[in-house]
C-alpha positions in Angstrom: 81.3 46.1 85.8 78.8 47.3 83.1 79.9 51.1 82.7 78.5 53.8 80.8 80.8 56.6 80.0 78.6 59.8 79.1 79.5 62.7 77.3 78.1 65.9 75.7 77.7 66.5 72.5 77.5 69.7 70.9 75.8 71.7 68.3 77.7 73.5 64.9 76.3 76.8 66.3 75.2 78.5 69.2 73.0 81.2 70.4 75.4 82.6 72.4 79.8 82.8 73.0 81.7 83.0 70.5 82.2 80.3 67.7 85.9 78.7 68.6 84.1 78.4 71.9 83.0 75.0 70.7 86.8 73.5 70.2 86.4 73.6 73.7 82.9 72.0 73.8 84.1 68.9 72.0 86.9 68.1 74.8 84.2 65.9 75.9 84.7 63.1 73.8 87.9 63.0 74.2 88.0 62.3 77.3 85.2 59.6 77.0 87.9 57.9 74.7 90.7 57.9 76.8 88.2 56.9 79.6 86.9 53.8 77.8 90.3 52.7 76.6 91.4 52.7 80.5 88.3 50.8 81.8 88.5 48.1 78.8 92.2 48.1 79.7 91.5 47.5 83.6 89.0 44.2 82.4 85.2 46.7 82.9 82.6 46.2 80.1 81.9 50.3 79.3 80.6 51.7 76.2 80.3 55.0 75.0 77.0 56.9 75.7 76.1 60.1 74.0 74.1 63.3 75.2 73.1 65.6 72.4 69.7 67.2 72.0 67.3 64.4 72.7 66.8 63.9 76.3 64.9 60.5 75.8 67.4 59.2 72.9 69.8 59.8 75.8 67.7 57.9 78.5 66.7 54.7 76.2 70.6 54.7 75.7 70.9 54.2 79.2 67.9 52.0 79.6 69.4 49.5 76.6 72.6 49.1 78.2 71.6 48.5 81.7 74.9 49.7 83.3 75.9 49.3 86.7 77.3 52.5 86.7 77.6 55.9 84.9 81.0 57.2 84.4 80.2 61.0 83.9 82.0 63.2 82.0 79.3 65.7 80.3 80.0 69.2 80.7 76.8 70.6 79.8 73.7 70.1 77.7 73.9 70.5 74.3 76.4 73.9 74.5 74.6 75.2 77.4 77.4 74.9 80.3 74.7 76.1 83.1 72.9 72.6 82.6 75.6 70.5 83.6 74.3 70.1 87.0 71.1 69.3 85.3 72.9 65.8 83.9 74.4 64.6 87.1 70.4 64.9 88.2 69.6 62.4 85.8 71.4 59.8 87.3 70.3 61.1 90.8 66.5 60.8 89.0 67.6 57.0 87.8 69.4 55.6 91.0 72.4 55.2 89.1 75.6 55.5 90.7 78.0 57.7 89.2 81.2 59.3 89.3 82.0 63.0 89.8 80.5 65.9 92.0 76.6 65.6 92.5 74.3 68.3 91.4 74.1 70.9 93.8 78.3 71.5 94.0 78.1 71.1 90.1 75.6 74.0 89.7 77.4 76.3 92.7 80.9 75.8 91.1 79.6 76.5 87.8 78.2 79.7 89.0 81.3 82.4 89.4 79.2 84.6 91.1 77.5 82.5 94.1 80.8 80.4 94.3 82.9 83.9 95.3 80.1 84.6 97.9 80.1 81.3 99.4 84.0 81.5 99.7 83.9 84.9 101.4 81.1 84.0 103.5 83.6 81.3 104.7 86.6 83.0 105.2 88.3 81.7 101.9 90.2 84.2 99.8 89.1 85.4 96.5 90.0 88.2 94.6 87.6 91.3 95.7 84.7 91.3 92.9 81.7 93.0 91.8 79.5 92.3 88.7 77.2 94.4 86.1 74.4 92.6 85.1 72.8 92.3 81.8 71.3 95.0 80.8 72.9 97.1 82.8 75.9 98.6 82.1 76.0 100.0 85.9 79.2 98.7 88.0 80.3 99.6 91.4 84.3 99.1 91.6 85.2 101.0 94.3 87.1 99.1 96.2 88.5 97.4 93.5 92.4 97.9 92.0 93.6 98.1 88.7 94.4 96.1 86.2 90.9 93.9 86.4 89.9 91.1 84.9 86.5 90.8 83.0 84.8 87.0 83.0 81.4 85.4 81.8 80.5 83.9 85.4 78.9 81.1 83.6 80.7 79.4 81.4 84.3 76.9 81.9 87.5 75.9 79.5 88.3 79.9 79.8 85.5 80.5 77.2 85.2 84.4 77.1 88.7 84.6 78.4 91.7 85.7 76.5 94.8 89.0 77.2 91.5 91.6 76.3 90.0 90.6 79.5 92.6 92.1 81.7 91.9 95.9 81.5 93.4 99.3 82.9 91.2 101.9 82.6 87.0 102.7 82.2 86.9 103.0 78.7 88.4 99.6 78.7 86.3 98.0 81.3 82.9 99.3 79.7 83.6 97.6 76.3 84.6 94.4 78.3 81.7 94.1 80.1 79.9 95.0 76.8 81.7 92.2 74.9 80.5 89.7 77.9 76.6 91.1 77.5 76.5 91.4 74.0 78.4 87.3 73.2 77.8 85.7 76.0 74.3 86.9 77.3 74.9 87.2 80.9 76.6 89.0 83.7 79.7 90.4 83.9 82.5 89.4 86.7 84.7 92.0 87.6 87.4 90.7 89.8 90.7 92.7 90.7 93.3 90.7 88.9 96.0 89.2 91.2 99.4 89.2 89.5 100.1 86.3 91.3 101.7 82.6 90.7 98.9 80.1 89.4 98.9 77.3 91.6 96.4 74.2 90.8 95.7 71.8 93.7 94.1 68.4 92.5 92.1 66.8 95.0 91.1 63.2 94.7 88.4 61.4 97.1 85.2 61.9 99.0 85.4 61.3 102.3 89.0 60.1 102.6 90.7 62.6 100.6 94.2 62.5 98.7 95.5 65.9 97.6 98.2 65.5 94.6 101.4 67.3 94.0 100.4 71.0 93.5 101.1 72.6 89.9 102.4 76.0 88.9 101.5 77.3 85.7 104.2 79.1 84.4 104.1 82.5 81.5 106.8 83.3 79.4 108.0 86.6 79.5 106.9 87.8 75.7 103.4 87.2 76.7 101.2 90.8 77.5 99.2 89.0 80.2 99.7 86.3 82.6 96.6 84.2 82.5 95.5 81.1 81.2 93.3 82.4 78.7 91.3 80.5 75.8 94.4 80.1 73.5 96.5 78.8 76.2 94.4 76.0 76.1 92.8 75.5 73.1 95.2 76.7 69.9 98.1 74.8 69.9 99.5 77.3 67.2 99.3 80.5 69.1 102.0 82.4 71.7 99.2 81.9 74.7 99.8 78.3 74.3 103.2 77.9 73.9 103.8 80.4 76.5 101.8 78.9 79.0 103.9 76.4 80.5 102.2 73.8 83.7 105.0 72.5 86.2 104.2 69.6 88.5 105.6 69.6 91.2 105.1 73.2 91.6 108.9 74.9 92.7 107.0 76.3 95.7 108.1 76.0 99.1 107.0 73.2 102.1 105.1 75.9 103.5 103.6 77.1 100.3 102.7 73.5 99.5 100.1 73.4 103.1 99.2 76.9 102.5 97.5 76.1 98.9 96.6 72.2 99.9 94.5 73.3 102.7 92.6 76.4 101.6 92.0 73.6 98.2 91.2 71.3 100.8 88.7 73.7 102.6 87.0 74.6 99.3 86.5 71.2 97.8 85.0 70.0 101.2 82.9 72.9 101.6 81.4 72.5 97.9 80.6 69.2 98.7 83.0 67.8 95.4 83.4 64.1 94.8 85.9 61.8 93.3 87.9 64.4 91.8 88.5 68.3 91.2 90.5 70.8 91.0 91.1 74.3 92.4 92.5 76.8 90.6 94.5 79.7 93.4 97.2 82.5 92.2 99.3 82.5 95.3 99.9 86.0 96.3 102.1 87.9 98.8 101.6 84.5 100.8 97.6 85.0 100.1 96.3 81.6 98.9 93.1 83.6 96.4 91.0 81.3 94.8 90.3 82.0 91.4 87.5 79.2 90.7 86.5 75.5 91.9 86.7 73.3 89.2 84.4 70.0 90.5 84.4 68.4 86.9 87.8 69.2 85.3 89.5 67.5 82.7 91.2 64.2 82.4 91.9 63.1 79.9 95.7 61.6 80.1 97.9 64.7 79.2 95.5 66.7 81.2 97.1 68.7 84.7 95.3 66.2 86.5 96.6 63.5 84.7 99.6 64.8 85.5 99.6 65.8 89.1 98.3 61.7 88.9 101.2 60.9 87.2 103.3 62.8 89.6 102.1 61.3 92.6 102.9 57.6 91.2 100.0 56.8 89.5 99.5 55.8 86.0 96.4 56.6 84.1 94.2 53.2 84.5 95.1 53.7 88.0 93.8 56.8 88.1 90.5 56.2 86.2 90.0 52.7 88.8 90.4 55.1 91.9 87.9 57.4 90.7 85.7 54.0 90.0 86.1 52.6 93.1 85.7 56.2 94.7 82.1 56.3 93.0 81.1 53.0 92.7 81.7 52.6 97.1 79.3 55.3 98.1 76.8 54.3 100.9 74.2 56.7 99.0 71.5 55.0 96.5 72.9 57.2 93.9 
């Protein structure tokens, strides 16, 4: 099978976030790497395809190479994380089958704010929210407990996310919110932080669905917050990272294990996510509280869904060829 594997390219600067943000940015390619090694490995003809900041150099990529499928793993358009629904809707536009979550969940999950609202509106936990907008230092948090945690409600990777964002008092909160209008250009999202256990569920499938061996992230005890922040995942030299420790199997219990599979479950089916994703919960006072839907994680092979993969008996290549077949077996022209 002729595959394309697609990913985003980025630009040296941005007009918004803050500049390491783009570490983060470039985890794109390598996942297209280890993707394309797997699919060469399992006998597919793919190639690497590009998306920078030429739509149609993109397009008459895709045109050139003919594929018979698009393996998609762009996060965005070129640094703009909102668009990533955008790219899947180019290969809706095209009639070319491809892998991942279609456009609509893509562009709900990407959004913090209507993603909470949907989950309440369904009866899924979430941690109790409100947002000031931009512009508009005005917040309602009544209602809310302290400590809280301040988020950009549009961005992924933990961008805008690091032991700052969990706050205690007013004076606090204001020059969060502040820090997301001023770097970030958008909303705030105020959430009541749940000092909880972080529990990812991976979820594999689209109609017949395969949840993995749930993961625990685990904090060591010199860190001043327990979140996976931006340095837990992207600065290899700092404490955040080496303090933030995944374990998979999570050392939960059997009942634990169906309380956090089926509210991931009931989240990934009600976002309409494909092929793979994962859900991020901190497990509280036997609460299951989503934090976010993640319908176009990372997987690259030392990745947590790699992992959970791994777990579950699956090597990498195996991995990559269920999530081909997965895509390439849908009854829909795209």
């Amino acid at each position: 099978m002729r595959i394309a594997v697609c990913y985003n390219q980025t630009p040296e600067y941005s007009n918004h976030g803050e500049v390491r943000d783009r570490i983060a940015d470039r985890g794109s390619y390598d996942q297209a790497k280890a993707v394309l090694q797997a699919l060469h490995q399992l006998g597919h003809q793919p190639e690497l395809i590009s998306l920078a900041d030429n739509l149609m150099d993109f397009l008459r990529k895709i045109e050139r190479f003919s594929p018979d499928l698009a393996f998609n793993l762009c996060e965005g358009f070129w640094g703009n994380a909102h668009l990533e629904m955008n790219v899947a809707g180019i290969f809706e536009l095209l009639h070319l089958p491809s892998s991942g979550s279609p456009p609509l969940c893509l562009g709900l999950t990407q959004d913090k704010l209507r993603s909470k609202s949907l989950l309440l509106q369904h009866g899924l936990p979430t941690p109790p929210f409100c947002v000031a907008k931009l512009g508009n230092g005005h917040h309602d948090t009544a209602g809310l407990n302290y400590p809280l945690i301040v988020k950009p409600p549009f961005e992924d990777a933990s961008q805008g996310i690091e032991a700052l964002s969990v706050i205690d008092t007013s004076q606090q909160l204001k020059q969060r919110i502040q820090f997301i209008h001023d770097v970030y250009r958008q909303p705030a999202l105020i959430e009541e932080f749940i000092d909880g256990r972080e529990i990812n569920v991976v979820i594999l499938g689209s109609e017949n669905l395969t949840v993995l061996p749930p993961a625990e992230i685990t904090f060591a005890p010199e860190l001043s917050r327990k979140i996976v922040c931006f340095e837990s995942k992207w600065a290899p030299q700092s404490l955040a990272y080496r303090g933030t420790i995944p374990v998979c199997p999570a050392t939960i219990t059997s009942a634990e294990t169906r309380l956090v599979n089926n509210v991931g479950q009931q989240a990934y089916k009600l976002f309409g996510c494909r092929d793979y994703a994962r859900v991020d919960i901190r497990l509280r006072n036997q609460i299951p509280y989503i934090l976010e839907v993640n319908a176009n994680p990372d997987i690259s092979p030392d990745a947590g869904l790699a992992c959970a993969a791994g777990v579950s008996g699956l090597t990498y290549n195996q991995l990559i060829e269920q999530i081909l077949e997965s895509a390439s077996q849908r009854k829909e022209p795209y």
